[in-house]
N, C-alpha and C positions, 0 to 999 in steps of 0.2 A: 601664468596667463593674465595678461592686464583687463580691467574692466573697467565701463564707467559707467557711474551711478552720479542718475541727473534729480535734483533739487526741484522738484513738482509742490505748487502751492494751489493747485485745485487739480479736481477729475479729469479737467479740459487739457492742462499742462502734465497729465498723466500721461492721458491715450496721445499727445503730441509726441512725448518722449518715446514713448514706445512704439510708435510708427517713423520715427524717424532714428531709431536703432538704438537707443539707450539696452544698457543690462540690469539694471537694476536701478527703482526710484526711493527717493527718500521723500515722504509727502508729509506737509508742510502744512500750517497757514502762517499770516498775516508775515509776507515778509520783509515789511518793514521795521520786525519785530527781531529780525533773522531769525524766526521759523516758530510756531508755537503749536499746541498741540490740535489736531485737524478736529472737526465735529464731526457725530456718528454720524449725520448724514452722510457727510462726504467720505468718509472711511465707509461704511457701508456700499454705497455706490462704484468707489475704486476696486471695492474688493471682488463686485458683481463682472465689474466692466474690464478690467485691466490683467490681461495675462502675467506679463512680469512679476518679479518680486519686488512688493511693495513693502517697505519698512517703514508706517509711522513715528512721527518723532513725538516724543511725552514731554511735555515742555508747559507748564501753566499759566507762565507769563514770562513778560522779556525781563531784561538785565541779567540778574547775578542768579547763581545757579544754589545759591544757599537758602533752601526752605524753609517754611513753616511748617508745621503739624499739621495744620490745614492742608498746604499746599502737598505735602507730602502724600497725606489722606487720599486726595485725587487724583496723583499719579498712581497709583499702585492701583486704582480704580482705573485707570484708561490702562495701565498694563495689561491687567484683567480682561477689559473688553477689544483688545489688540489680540489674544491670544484667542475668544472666543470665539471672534470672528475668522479666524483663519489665516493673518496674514502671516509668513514666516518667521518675521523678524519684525525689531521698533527701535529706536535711538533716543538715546536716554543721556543725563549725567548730572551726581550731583555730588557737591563741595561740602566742606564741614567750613567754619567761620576762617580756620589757621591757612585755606586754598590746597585743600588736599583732599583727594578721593573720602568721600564718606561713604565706610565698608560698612559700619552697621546698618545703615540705610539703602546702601548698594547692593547688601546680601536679600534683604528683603527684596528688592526690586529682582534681582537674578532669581530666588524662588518665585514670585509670582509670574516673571515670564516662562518657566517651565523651560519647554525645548527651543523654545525661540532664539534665534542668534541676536545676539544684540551688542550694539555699536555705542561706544561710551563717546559722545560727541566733543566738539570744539569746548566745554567745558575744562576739557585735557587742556586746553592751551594757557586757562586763567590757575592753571596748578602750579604752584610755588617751587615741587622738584617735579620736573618730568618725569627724572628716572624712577624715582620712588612713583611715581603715580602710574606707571607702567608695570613698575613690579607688582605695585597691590590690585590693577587690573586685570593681569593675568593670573593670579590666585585665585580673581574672583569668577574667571570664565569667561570672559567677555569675547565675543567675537572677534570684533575690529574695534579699532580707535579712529577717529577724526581728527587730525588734526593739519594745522599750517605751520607745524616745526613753531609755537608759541611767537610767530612773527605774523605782522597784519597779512600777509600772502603764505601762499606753501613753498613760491619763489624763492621771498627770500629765505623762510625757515626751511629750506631742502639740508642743508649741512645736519642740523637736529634729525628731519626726517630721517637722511640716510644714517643716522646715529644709532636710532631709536631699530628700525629694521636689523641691522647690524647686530642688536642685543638676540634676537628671539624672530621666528618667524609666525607666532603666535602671543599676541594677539596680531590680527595681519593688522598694519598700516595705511591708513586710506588719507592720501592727501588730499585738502580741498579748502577754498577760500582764494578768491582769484586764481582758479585753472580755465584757463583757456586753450585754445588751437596754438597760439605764438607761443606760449612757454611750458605745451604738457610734453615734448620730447624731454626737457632737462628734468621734470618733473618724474615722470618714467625712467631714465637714465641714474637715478638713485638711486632706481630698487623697487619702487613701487608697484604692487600688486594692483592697487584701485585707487580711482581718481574719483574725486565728487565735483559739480559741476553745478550751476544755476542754469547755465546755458539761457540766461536769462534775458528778457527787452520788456519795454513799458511799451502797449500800446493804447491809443486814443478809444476814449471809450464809444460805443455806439451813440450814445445819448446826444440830442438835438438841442432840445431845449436844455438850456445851462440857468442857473442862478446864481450868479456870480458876490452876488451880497452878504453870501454867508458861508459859514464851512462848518465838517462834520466831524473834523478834525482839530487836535490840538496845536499841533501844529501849522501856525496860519497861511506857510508859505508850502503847504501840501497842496499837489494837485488831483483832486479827488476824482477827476475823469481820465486819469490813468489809470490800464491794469495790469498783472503781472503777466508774462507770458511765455514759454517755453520759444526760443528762435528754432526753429527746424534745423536750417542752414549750420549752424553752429551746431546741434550735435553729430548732424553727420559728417560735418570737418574732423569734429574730436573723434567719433568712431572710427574714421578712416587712419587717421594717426595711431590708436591705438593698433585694428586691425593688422599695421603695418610693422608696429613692435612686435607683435605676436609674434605676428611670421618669420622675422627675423630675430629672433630669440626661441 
């Protein structure tokens, strides 16, 4: 049974997905970061407000998925409060220096999520053997994996995807990184159980008065009166697509 799980970067792009048919959300912040770890506020709030299954992602900063002790420290502290608060499951992944699954630190992170399912993220993609990093993620338990077949889309890495499902039907395989309406049939047509999705548009913020002399970013050609927002329309294109594989399979 296909499913799709839409890319929510606040409360707001929660409760959208979920009224407009999503199955399952991965919440987020700053997604210019592609995705970092949410604040208790807003994990708390998702958790009050939002029926679905909500999977937080454990992420402390962007780039590269190889920690500090520090950073380490902290994950396993929001795993913690990921599982106290109730939500089912959280998205996780992390590297050793050689780009390979780091199991001693991955086992730790599997105990402290307890019974939560959890999703070892696009971190899969920057792993040096796939296969080996599939193999050592199903020893370890892991739910599902994320990934775009180690290709900038799931498009072009579908040949991997259907490789990768082909081996084992656990861990299940969830493609995602450029899935849209035009290319989730061929995406599905692999093999794919679950699709992830940003379903994603910038809109114009409310604000009036502008101050255009300065910025709050590093980035100086950012435009800070954009925000991120879940498109409606677009998840219920993909629901509809999905809905339709279903039934005919």
């Amino acid at each position: 049974m296909a499913l799709l799980e839409i890319c929510c970067y606040s409360l707001e792009c929660a409760l959208a997905a979920q009224r407009f048919g999503a199955d399952r959300i991965e919440l987020c912040a700053a997604p210019l970061e592609g995705g970092l770890t949410p604040s208790y506020g807003v994990l708390k709030s998702v958790r009050q407000q939002v029926t679905l299954p909500v999977h937080p992602i454990i992420r402390p900063r962007g780039g590269d998925f190889c920690y500090s002790d520090g950073e380490f420290s902290a994950m396993l502290e929001d795993v913690r409060t990921v599982r106290e608060l109730g939500f089912p499951g959280l998205v996780i992944g992390i590297l050793s220096e050689d780009g390979q699954v780091d199991m001693p630190r991955m086992r730790q992170i599997m105990a402290a999520a307890g019974d939560l399912a959890v999703t070892f993220h696009r971190a899969f993609d920057m792993c040096q053997d796939p296969h080996e990093a599939f193999d050592n993620l199903a020893e370890l338990g892991v739910a599902r994996i994320l990934t775009s077949g180690q290709q900038p889309s799931a498009v072009k890495g579908v040949s991997l995807i259907a490789e990768l499902i082909a081996r084992s039907r656990v861990p299940i395989i969830m493609a995602g990184a450029g899935v849209r309406a035009d290319n989730l049939e061929t995406i599905l047509n692999a093999g794919v159980e679950e699709v992830h999705s940003s379903a994603g548009q910038w809109v114009p913020s409310p604000m009036r008065y502008r101050n255009p002399g300065l910025s709050m970013s590093t980035d100086p050609n950012a435009d800070e009166y954009l925000r991120y927002a879940v498109n409606g329309a677009s998840v219920v294109e993909m629901k509809a697509i999905v809905a339709r594989f279903r039934s005919s399979h």
